[in-house]
Backbone bond lengths (Angstrom), bond angles and torsions (degrees), N, CA, C in turn:
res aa  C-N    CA-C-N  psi(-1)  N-CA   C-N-CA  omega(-1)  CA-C   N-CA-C  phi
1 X - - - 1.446 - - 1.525 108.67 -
2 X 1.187 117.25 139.25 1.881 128.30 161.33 1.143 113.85 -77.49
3 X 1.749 107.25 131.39 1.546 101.75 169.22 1.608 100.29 -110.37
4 X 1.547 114.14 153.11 1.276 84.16 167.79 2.002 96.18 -118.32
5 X 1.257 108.62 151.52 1.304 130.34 -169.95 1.953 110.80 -105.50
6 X 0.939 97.34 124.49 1.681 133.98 -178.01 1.448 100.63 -104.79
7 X 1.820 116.90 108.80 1.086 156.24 161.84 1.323 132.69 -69.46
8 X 1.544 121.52 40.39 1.655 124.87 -142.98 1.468 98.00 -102.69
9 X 1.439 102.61 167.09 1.477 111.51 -165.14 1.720 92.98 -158.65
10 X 1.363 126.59 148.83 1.447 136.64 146.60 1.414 121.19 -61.91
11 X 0.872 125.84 83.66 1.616 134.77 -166.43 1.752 98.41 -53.56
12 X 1.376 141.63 -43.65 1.319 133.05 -175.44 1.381 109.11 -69.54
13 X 1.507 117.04 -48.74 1.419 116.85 168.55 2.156 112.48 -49.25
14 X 0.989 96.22 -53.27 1.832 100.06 174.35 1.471 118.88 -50.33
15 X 1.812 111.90 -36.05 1.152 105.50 -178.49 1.585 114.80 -79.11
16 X 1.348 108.70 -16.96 1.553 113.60 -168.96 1.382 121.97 -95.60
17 X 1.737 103.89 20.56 1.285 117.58 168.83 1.640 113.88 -83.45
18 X 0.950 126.90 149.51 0.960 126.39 155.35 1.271 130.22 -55.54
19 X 1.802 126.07 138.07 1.598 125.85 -172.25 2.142 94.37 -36.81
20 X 1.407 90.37 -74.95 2.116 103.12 -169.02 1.587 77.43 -42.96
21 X 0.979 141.54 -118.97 1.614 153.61 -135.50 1.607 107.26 -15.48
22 X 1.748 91.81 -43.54 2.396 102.51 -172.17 1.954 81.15 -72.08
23 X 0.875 115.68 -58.26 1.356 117.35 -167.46 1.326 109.36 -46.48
24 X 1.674 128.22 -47.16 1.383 106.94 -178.91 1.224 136.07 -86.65
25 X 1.635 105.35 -16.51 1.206 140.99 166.73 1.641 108.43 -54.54
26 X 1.394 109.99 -28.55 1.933 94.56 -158.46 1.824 79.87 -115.42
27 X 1.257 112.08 -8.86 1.826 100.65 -179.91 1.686 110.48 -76.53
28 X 1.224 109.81 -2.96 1.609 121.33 -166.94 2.233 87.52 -90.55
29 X 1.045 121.30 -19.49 1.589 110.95 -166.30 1.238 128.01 -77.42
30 X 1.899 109.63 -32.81 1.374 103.18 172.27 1.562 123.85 -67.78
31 X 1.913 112.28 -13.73 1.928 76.07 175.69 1.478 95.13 -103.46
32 X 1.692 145.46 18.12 0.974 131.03 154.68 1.796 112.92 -73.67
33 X 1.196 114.01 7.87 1.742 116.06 -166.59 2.097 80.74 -112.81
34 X 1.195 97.24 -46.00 1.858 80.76 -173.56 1.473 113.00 -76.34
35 X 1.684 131.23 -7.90 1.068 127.48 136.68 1.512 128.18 -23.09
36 X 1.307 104.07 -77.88 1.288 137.69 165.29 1.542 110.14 -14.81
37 X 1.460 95.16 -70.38 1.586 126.20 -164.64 1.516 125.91 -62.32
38 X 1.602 96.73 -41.96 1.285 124.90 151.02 1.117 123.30 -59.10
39 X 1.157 145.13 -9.84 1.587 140.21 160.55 1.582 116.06 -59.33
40 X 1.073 88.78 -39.09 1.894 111.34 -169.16 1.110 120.46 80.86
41 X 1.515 118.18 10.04 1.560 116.96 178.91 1.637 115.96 -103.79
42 X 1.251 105.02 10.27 1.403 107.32 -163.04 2.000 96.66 -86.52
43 X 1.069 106.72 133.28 1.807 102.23 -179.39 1.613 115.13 -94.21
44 X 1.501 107.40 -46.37 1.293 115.94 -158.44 1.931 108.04 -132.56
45 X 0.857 118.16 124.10 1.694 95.69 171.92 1.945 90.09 -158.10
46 X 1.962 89.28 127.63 1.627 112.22 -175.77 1.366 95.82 -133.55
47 X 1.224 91.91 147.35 1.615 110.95 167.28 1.959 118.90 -90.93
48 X 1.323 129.11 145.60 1.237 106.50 -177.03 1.313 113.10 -118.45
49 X 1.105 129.72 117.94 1.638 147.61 -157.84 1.644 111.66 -100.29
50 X 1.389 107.83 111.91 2.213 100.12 177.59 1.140 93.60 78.75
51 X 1.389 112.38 161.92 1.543 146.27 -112.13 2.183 85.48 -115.92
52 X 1.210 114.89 142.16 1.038 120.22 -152.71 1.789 96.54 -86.04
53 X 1.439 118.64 159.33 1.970 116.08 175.53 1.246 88.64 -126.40
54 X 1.827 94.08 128.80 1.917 94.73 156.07 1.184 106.18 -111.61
55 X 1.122 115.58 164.24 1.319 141.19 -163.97 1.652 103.96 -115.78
56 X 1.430 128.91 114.26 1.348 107.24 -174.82 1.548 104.12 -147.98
57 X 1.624 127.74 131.55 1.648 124.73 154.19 1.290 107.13 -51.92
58 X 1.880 82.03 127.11 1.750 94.93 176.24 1.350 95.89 -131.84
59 X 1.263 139.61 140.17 1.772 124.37 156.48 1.886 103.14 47.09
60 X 1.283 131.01 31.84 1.477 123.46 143.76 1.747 70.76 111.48
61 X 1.256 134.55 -19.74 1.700 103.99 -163.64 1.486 90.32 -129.94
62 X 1.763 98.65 162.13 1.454 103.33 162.55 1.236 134.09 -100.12
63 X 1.235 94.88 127.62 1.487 121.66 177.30 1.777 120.10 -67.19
64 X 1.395 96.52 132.86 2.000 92.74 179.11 1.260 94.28 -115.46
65 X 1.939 120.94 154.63 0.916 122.94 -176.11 1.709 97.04 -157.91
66 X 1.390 111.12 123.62 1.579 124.07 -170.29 1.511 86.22 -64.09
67 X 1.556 100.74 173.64 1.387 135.73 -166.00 1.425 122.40 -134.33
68 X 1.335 152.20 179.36 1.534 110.96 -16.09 1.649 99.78 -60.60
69 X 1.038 130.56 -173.25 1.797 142.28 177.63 1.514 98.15 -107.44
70 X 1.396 107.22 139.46 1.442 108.16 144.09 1.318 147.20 -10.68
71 X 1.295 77.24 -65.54 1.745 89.91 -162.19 1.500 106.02 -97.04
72 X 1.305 115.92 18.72 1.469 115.77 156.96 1.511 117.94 -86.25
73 X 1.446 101.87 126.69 1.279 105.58 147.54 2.045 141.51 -64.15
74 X 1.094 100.28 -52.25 1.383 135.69 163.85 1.553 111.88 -99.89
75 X 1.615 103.24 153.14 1.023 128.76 -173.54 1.568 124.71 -125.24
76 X 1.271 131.42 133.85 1.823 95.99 -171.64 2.049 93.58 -98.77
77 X 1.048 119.82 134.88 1.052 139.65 -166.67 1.608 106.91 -102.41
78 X 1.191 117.63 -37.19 1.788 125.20 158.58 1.100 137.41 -131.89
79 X 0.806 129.09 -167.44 1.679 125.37 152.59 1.864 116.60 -158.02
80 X 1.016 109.08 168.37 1.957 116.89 171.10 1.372 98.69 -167.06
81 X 1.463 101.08 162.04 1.189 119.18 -159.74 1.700 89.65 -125.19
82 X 1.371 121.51 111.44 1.730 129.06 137.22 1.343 147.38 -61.31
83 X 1.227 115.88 136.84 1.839 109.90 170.90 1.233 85.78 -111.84
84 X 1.498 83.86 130.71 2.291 108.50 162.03 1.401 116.17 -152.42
85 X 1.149 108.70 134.12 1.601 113.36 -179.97 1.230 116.68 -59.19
86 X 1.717 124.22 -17.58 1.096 132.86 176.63 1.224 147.00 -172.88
87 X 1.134 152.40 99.21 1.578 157.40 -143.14 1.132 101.00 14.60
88 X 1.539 117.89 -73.79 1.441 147.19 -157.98 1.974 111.21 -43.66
89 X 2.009 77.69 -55.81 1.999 80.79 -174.52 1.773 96.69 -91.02
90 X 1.384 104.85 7.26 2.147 95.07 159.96 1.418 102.92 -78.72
91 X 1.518 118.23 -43.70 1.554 117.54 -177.29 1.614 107.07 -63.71
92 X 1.103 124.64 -56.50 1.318 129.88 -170.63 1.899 114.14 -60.03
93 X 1.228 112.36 -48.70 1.519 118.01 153.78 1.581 125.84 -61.67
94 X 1.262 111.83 -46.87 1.555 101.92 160.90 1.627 112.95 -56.28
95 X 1.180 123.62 -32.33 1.102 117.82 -158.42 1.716 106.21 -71.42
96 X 1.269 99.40 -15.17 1.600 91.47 -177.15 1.673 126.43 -74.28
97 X 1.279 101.91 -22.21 1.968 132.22 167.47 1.827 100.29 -40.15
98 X 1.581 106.07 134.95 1.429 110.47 -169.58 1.465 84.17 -61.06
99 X 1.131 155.81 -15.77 1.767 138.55 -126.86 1.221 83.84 -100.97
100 X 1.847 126.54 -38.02 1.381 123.37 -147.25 1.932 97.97 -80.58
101 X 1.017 113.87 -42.08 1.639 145.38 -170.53 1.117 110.34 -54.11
102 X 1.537 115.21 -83.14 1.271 149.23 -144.20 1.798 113.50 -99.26
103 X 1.141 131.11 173.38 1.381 121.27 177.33 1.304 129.37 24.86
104 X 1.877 100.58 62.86 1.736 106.46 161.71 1.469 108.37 -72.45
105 X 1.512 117.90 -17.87 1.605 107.87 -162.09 1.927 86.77 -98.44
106 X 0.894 139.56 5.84 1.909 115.66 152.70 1.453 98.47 -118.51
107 X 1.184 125.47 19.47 2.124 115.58 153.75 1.611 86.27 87.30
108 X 1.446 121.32 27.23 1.652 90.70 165.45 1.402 118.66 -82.30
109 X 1.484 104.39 159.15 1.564 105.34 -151.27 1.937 106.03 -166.05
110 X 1.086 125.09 121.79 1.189 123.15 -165.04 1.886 104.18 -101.70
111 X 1.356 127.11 154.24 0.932 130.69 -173.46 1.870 104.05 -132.85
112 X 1.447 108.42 112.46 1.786 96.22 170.54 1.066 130.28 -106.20
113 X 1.531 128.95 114.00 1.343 148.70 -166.29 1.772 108.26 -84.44
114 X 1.537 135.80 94.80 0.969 114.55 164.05 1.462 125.51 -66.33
115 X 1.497 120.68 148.05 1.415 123.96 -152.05 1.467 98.54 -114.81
116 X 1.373 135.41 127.28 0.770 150.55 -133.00 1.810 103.61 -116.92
117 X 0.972 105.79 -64.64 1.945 129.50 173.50 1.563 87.28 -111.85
118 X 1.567 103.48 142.38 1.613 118.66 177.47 1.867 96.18 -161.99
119 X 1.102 99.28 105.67 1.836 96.91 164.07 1.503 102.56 -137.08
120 X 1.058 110.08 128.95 1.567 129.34 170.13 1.761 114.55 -93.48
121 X 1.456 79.91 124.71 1.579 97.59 177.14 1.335 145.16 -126.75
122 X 1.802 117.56 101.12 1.366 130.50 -133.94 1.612 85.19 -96.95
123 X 1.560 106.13 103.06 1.520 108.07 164.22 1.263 112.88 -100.93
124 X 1.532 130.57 -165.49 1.380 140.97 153.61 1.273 100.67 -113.62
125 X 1.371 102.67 118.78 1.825 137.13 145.35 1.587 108.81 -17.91
């Protein structure tokens, strides 16, 4: 089964780090990502860059509406996609992701979504 994994963070807590503090804090991720990587189950892993778009039915049409929202606390900042035979080794493989580890003091915090329908689709750009 695929999980897919949610990369969230408190964006006010993140900003109120100090430049050195974001800096030493995010230099700790690449060998928690070759952890990761090294399992061999990991499928997909993106970072998410700029302010989020929803897409929403309003009155028969869709409506767009810039981002981040208000009323968020958290933000999801990445995501990756896992293979695990079962809850347990989704928790235990997610767990290796800097998000799960690292940055209790800006609320990072991972969320695992088992994926239900998954088809991948190799187009040209």
């Amino acid at each position: 089964m695929k999980y897919l994994c949610l990369a969230n963070y408190k964006p006010a807590d993140m900003a109120a780090l100090s430049p050195a503090d974001r800096k030493a804090l995010v230099s700790q991720c690449p060998a928690k990502d070759a952890e990761l990587k090294a399992t061999g189950q990991l499928r997909l892993s993106a970072s998410l860059d700029g302010p989020a778009i929803r897409l929403q039915p309003r009155g028969g049409k869709t409506t767009v509406a810039d981002g981040p929202f208000a009323e968020a606390k958290e933000l999801v900042g990445g995501f990756f996609i896992i293979e695990a035979a079962s809850r347990d080794e989704a928790v235990r493989i997610a767990s290796l992701h800097p998000t799960a580890t690292l940055g209790e003091d800006v609320g990072w915090n991972i969320d695992i979504h088992p994926i239900g329908f998954f088809e991948q689709y190799e187009g040209k750009a």
